[in-house]
C-alpha positions as CSV (number, residue, x, y, z in Angstrom):
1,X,115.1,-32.6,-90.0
2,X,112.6,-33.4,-87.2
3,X,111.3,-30.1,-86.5
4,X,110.4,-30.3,-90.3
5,X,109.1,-33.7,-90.5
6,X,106.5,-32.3,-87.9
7,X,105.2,-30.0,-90.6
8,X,103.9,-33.0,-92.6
9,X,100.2,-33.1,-92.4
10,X,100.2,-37.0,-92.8
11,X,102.6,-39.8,-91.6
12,X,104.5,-42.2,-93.3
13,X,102.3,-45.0,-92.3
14,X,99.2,-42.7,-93.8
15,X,100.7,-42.4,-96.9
16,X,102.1,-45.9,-97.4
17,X,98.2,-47.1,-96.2
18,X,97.0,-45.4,-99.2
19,X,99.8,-45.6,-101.8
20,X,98.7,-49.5,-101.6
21,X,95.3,-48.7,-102.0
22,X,96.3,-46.7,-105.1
23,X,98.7,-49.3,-106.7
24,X,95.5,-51.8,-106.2
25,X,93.2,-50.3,-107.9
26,X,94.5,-47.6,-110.6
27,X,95.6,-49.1,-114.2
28,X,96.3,-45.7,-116.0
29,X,99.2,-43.2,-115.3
30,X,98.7,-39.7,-115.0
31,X,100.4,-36.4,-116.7
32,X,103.6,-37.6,-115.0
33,X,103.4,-40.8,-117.0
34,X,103.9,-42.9,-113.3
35,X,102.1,-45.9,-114.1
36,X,101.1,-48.2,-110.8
37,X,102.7,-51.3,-112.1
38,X,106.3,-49.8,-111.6
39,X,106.0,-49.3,-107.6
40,X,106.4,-52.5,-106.3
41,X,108.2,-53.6,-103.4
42,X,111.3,-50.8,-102.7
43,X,110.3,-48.6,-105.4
44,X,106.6,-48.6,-103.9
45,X,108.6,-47.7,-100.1
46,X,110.9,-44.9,-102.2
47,X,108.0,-43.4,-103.5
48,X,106.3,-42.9,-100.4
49,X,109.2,-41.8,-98.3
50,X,109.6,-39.3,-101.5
51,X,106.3,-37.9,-101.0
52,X,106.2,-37.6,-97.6
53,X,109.4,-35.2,-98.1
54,X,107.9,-32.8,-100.2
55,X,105.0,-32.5,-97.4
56,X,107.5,-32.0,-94.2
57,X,109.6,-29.3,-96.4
58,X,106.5,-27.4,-97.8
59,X,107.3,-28.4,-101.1
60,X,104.6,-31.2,-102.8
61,X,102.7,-28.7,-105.8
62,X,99.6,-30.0,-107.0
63,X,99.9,-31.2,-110.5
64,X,96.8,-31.1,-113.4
65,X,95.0,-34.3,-113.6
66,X,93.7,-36.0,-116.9
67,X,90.4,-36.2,-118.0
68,X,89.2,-39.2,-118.6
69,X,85.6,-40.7,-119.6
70,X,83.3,-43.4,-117.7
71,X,81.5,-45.7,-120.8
72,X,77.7,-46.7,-119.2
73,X,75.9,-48.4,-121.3
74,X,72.7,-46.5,-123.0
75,X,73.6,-43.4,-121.4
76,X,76.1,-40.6,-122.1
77,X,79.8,-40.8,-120.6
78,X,80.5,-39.5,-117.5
79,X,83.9,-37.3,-117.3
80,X,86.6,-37.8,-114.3
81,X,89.3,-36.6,-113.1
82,X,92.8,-38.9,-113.2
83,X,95.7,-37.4,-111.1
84,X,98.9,-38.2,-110.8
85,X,100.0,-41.0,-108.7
86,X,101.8,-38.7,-106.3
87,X,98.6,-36.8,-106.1
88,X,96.0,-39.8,-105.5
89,X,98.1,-40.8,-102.8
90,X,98.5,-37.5,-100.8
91,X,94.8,-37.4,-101.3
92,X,93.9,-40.7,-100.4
93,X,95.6,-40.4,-97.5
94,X,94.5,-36.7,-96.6
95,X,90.5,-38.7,-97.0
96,X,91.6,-41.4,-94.7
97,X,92.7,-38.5,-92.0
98,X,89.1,-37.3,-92.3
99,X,87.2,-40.7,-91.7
100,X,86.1,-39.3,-88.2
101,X,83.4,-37.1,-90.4
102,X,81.5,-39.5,-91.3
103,X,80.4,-40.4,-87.7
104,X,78.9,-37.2,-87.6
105,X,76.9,-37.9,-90.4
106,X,73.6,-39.6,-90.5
107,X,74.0,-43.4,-90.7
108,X,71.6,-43.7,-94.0
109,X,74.2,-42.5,-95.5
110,X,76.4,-45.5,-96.9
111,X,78.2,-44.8,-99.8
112,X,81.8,-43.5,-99.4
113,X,81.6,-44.7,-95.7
114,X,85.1,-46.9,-95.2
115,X,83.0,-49.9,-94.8
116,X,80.0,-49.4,-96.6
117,X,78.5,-51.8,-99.1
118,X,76.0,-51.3,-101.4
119,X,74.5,-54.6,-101.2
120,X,73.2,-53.9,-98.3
121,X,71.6,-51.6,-98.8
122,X,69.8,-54.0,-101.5
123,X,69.1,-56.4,-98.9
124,X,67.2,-53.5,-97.3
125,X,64.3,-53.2,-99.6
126,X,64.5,-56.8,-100.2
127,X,63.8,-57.1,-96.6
128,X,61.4,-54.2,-96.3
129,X,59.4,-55.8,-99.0
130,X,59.4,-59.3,-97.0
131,X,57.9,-57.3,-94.5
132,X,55.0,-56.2,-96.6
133,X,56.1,-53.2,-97.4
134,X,55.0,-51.5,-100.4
135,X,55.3,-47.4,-100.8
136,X,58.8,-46.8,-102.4
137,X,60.4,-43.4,-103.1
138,X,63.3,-44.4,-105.3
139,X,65.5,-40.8,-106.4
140,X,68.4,-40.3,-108.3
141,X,70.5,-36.5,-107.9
142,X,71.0,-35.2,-111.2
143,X,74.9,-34.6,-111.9
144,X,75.4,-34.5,-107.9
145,X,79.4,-34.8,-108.2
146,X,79.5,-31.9,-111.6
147,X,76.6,-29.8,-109.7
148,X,77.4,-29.8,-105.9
149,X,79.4,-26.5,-104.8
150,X,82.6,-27.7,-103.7
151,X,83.2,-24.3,-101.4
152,X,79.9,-24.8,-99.5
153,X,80.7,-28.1,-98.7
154,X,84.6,-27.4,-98.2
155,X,83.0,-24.9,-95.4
156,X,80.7,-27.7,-94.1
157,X,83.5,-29.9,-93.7
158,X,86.0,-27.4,-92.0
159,X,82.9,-27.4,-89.1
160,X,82.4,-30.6,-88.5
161,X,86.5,-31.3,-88.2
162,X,89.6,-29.9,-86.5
163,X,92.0,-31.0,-89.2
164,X,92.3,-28.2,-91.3
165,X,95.3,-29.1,-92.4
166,X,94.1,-32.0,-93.8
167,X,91.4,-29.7,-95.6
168,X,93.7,-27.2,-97.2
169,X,95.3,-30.1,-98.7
170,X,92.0,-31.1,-100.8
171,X,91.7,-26.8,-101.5
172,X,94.9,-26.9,-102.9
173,X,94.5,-29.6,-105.1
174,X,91.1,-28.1,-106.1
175,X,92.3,-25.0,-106.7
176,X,95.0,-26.1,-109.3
177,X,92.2,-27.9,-111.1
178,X,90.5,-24.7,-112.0
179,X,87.6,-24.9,-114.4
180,X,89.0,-28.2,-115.9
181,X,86.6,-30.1,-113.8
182,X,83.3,-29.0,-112.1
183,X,81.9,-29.3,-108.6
184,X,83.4,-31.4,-106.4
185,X,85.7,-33.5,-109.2
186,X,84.2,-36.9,-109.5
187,X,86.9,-39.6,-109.6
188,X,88.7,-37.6,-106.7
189,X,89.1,-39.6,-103.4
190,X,87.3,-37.0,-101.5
191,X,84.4,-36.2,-103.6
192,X,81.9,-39.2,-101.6
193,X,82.9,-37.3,-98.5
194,X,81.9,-33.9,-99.3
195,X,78.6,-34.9,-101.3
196,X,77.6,-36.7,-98.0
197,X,78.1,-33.8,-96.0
198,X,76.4,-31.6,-98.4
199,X,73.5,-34.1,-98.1
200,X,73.5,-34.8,-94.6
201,X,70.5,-32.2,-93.6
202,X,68.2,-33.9,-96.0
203,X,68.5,-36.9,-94.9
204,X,68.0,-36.1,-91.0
205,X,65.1,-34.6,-92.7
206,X,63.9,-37.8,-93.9
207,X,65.5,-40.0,-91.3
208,X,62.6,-38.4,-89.1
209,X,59.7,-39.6,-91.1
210,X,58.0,-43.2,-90.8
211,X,60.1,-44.8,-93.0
212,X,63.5,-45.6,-93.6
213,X,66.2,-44.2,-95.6
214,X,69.3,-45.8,-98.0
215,X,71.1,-43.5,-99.5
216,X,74.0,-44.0,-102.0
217,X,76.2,-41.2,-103.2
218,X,73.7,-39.4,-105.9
219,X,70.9,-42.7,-105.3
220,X,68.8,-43.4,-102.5
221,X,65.6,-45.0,-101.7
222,X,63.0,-44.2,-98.9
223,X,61.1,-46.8,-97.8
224,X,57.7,-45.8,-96.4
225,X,54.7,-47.1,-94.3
226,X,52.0,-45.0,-96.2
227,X,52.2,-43.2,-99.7
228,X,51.5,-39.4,-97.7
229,X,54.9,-40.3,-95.9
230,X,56.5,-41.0,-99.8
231,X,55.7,-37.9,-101.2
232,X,56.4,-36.1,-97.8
233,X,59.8,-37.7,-98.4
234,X,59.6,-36.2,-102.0
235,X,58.7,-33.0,-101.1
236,X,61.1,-32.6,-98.4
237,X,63.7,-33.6,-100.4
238,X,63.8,-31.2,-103.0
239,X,63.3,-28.5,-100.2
240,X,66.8,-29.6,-99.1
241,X,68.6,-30.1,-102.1
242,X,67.7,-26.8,-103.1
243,X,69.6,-25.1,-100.3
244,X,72.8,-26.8,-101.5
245,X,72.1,-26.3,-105.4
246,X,70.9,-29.8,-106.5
247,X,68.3,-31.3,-108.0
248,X,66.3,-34.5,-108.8
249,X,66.5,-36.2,-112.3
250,X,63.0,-36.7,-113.1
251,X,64.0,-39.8,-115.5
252,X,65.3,-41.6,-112.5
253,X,63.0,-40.4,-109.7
254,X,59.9,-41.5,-109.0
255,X,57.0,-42.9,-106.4
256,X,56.3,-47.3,-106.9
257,X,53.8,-49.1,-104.9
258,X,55.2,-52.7,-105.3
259,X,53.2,-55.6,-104.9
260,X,55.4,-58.6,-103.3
261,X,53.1,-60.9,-104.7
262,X,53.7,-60.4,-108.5
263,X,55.5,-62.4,-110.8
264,X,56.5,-59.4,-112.8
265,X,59.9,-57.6,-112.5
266,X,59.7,-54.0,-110.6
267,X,59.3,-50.9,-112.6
268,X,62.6,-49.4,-110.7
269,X,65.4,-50.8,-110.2
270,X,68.4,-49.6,-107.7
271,X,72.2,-50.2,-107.8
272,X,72.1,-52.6,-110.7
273,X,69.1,-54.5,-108.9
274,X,65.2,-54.8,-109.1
275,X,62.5,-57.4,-107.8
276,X,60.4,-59.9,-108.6
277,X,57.5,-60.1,-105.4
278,X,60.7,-60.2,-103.1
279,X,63.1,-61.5,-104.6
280,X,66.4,-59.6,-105.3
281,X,67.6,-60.1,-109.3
282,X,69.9,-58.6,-111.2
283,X,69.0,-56.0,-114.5
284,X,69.6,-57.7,-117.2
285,X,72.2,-55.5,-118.7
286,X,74.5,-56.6,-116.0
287,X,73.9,-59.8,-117.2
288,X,75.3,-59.1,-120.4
289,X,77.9,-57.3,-119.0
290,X,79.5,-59.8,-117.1
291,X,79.3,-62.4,-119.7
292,X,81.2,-60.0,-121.8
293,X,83.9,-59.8,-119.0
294,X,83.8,-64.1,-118.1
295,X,84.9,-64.2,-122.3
296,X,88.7,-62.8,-120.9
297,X,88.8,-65.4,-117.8
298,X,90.9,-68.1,-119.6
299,X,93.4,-65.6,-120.6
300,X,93.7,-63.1,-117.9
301,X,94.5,-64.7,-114.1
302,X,93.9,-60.8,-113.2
303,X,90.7,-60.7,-114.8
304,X,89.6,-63.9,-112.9
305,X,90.4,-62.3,-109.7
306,X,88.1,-59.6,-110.2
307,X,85.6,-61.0,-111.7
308,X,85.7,-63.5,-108.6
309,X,85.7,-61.2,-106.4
310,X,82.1,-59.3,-107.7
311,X,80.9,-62.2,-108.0
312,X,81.5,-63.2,-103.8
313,X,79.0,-59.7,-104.1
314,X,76.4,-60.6,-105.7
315,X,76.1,-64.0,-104.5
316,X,75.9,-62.4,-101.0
317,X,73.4,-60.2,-102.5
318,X,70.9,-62.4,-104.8
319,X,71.0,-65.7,-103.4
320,X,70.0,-65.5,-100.0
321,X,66.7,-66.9,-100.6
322,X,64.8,-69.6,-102.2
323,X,66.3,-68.7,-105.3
324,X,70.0,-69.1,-103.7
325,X,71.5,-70.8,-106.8
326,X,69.1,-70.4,-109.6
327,X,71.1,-67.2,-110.9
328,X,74.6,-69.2,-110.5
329,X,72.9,-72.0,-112.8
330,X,72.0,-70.2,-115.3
331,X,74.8,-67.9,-116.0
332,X,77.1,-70.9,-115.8
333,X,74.9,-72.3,-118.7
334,X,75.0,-69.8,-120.7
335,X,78.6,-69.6,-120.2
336,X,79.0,-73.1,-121.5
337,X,77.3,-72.9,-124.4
338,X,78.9,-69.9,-125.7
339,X,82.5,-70.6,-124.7
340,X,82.0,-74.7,-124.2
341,X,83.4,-74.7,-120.7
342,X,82.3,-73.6,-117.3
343,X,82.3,-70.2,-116.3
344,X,85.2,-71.6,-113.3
345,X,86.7,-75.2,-113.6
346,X,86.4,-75.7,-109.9
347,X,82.7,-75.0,-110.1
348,X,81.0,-71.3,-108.7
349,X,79.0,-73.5,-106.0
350,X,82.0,-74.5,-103.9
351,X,85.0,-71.6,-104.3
352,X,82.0,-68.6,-104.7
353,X,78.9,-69.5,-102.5
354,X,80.6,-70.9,-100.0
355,X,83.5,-68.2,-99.4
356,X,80.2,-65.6,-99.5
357,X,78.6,-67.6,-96.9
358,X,81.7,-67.8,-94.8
359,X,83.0,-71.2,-95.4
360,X,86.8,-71.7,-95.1
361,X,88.5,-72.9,-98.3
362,X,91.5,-74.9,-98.6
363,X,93.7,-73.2,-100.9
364,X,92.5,-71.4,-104.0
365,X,94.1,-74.0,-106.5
366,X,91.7,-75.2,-109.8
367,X,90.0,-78.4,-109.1
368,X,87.4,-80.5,-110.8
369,X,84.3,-79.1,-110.8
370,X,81.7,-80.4,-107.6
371,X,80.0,-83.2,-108.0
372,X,76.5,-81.2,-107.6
373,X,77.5,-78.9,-110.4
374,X,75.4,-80.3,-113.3
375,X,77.6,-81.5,-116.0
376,X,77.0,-79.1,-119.8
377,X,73.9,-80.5,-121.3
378,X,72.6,-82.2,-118.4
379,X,69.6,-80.7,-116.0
380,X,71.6,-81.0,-113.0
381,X,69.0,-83.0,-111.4
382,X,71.0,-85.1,-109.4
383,X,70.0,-85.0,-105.1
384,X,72.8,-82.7,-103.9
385,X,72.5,-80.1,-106.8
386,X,68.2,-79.9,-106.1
387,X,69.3,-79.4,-102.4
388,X,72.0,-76.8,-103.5
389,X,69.1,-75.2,-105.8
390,X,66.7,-75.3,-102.2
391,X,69.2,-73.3,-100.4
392,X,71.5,-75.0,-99.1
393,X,75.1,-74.6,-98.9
394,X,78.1,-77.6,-98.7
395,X,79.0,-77.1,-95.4
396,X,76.3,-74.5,-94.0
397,X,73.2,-74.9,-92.5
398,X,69.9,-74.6,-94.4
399,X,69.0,-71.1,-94.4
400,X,65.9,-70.7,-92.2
401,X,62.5,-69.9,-93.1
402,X,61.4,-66.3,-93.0
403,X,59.6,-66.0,-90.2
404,X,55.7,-63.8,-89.5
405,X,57.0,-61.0,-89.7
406,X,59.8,-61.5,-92.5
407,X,57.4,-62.1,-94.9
408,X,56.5,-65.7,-94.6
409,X,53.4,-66.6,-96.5
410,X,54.7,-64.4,-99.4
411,X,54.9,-66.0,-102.4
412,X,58.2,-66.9,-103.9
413,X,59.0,-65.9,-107.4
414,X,62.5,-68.0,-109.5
415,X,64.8,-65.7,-111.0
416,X,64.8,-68.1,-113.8
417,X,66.3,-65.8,-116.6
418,X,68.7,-63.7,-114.7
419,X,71.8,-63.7,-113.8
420,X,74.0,-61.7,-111.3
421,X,75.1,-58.4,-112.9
422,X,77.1,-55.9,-112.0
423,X,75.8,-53.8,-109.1
């Protein structure tokens, strides 16, 4: 039994690692009819010890997974791929093994990284126009994840790693797909992975220009000094995308010279943000989106986790500057009216701003809302809620003052109608 344990190409620990991950985040079963909610405590250890069996004998088959359909609002549905449970896992964990990549990849590359976060790359431009900046090459990779050729990048991957074994395990899977799904199978764990490496000689291409380069998944921004360097970064780009079958969208790619000073919103936007002079706001479909979910808070304890939890985002994202609690205010009045409560009865200030800015909590229990939360119907002009609307945070410092060259003597712009959306 040992000699064949040895024959597993991933641990126990691996597997268990991602079965959690798994179980956290997947709501629908696959073709085995598995749904997440029944591995729980034993069953979830059974299961793993299960799978890890078949791999030390030889004898986990990769099973079809279903097709299922992403709903985005005003634009056409975007088809992914829902394995079994037994699957996801092996795959998870078979992504995990293969985290060593990514250090080999260029560092403007941020989404699929294990601890990459799209807001910052948001705080980015937001910084980059603070600094004056202006030229911005925003581009968008039409169907990267349906387009991509998944045996080029399955051979760029096999050079930049020595765990094949781990790689024959994503082939397999692939393979039993067939024509069912195309490119690189969006929804899979591994797909991020494999469109970075595919992209990784355009951006060293760009990353070599005077500029700087965010990249996320199929989205990306360059930031540039000059316009010649933006449509250098253009052309270059579709040089290199070329030699791995892609493409730019056209509707979603495009040069902007942005003008920090204007009260006007940006004519691009990027991960579910845009900007008014410097200021970071959210589109305003994500505004609507997230009202739509804060309707199911009072019934669903689940729902108010999550929704808590994007919101811990996209405070760290939008209100870092002057406007630090403008978008809070107004979403939680809007919220009020509608429903005729707040958005949280302990108040967003306190449990959402605070935890983003790294203030320790006491417990997580409902309590009447702060006393600087304005009260529904009332301005919310009391001392403590115009210093909370200034910046400042109950228990943090003031946040300081941009400095020369952060931007100061830029004007400020409120984002008085917006409110955080999702990213």
């Amino acid at each position: 039994m040992v000699a064949a344990l040895r024959r597993s190409p991933l641990g126990k620990r691996q597997l268990l690692k991602a079965a959690r991950h798994v179980v956290a985040c997947r709501k629908t079963p696959g073709f085995d009819g598995l749904r997440p909610q029944a591995l729980n405590g034993k069953a979830l250890g059974l299961f793993v010890s299960q799978v890890h069996r078949q791999l030390a004998l030889g004898k986990w088959r990769p099973r079809c997974a279903r097709t299922g359909g992403m709903k985005r609002a005003s634009q056409s549905d975007r088809i992914h791929a829902i394995s079994t449970l037994a699957d996801a896992v092996v795959l998870r964990a078979a992504t995990d093994g293969l985290a060593h990549v990514w250090k080999a990849l260029p560092a403007s590359i941020v989404g699929g990284r294990p601890d990459g976060n799209h807001h910052d790359l948001v705080d980015a431009v937001t910084r980059f126009f603070m600094k004056g900046g202006r030229y911005i090459f925003r581009f968008d990779i039409k169907g990267a994840f349906a387009n991509a050729p998944f045996d080029k990048a399955i051979e760029r991957l096999r050079a930049l790693t020595d765990r094949n074994d781990l790689v024959d395990v994503i082939v397999r899977w692939r393979q039993k797909q067939g024509a069912r799904f195309e490119g690189l199978v969006e929804g899979a764990p591994f797909a991020p992975l494999l469109l970075a490496v595919l992209l990784a000689d355009a951006a060293r291409a760009l990353e070599l220009l005077d500029g700087s380069l965010r990249v996320w998944l199929d989205d990306g921004v360059f930031m540039a000094q000059n316009e010649d360097t933006a449509l250098e970064a253009e052309r270059l780009l579709q040089l290199d995308l070329k030699e791995v079958d892609l493409e730019l969208q056209p509707q979603k790619t495009g040069q902007h010279l942005h003008d920090s000073g204007s009260s006007t919103p940006s004519p691009f936007h990027f991960l579910g943000f845009r900007w008014r002079g410097w200021t970071t706001e959210p589109l305003p479909k994500g505004v609507d989106a997230v009202l739509d979910e804060l309707h199911a808070l009072a019934s669903s304890p689940e729902t108010r986790n999550r929704i808590e939890e994007r919101w811990r985002g996209w405070v760290s994202a939008v209100a870092r500057r002057d406007s630090r609690l403008q978008v809070l205010d107004d979403i939680d009045e809007r919220f009020t009216k509608e429903i005729g409560e707040p958005c949280f009865p302990w108040g967003p200030y306190d449990s959402l701003v605070a935890r983003a800015e790294g203030v320790a909590l006491r417990g997580r229990q409902a309590r009447p809302r702060a006393r600087w939360l304005h009260a529904p119907g009332t301005s919310g002009s009391s001392d403590a809620g115009k210093r909370l609307r200034a910046g400042a945070v109950p228990g943090t410092a003031s946040p300081k003052a941009p400095t020369a060259d952060e931007g100061a003597g830029i004007p400020t712009h409120s984002n008085a109608a917006e409110a955080p959306g999702a990213g």
